[in-house]
N, C-alpha and C positions, 0 to 999 in steps of 0.2 A: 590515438587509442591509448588506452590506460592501461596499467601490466597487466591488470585482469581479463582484457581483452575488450573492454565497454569502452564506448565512446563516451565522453561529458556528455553530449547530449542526451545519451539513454541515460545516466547516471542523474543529468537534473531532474527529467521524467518519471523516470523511477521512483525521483525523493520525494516528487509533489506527488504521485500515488499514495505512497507509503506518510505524506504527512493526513494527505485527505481522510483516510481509513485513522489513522489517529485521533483526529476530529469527532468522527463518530464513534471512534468507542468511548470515547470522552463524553459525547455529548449524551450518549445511551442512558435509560434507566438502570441498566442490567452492570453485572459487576463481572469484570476480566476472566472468573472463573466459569461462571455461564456463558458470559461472549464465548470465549476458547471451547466450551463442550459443544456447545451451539454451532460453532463454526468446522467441529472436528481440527481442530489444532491444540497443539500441545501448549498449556496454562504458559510455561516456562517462557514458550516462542513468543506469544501475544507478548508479556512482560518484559521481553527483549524490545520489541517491537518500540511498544509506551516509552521505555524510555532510551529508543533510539540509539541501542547499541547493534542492534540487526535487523534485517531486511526481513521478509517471509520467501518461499518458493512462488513460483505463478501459480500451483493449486492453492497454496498456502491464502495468496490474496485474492484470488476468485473465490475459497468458500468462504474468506471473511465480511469480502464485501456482499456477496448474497446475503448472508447474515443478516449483514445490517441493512438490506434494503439498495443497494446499490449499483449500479452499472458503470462495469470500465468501457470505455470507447475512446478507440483510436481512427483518428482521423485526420486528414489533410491538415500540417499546419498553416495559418495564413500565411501568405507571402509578403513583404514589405514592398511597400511602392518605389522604383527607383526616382530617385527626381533627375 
């Protein structure tokens, strides 16, 4: 566990969310101040976000990723084969 209480493993999870949603607003026609009004989050947060000084809340990247067209999903990770 990490002092924050997160394990790395949530912590790497987390950060490939948080790059994918980067991705798309990247990749959007739209510009950061309509993504953010669009998503209902604060212009400042998205711009935190971009350049990767902070996370969002779990509402924070559920209504971003709606926004952009997106589905989170969590699911079984695969297992490794033992040999």
């Amino acid at each position: 566990m990490l002092p924050n209480g997160n394990s790395p493993a949530m912590m790497g999870a987390m950060s490939r969310v948080l790059d994918q949603l980067r991705k798309a607003v990247e990749a959007s026609d739209e510009n950061q101040c309509r993504i953010a009004r669009g998503a209902n989050i604060a212009r400042s947060q998205l711009s935190r976000l971009m350049r990767g000084e902070r996370g969002l809340s779990i509402e924070g990247i559920e209504r971003l990723a709606e926004y952009l067209g997106l589905e989170i999903t969590i699911r079984p990770k695969r297992r490794r084969k033992r040999r």
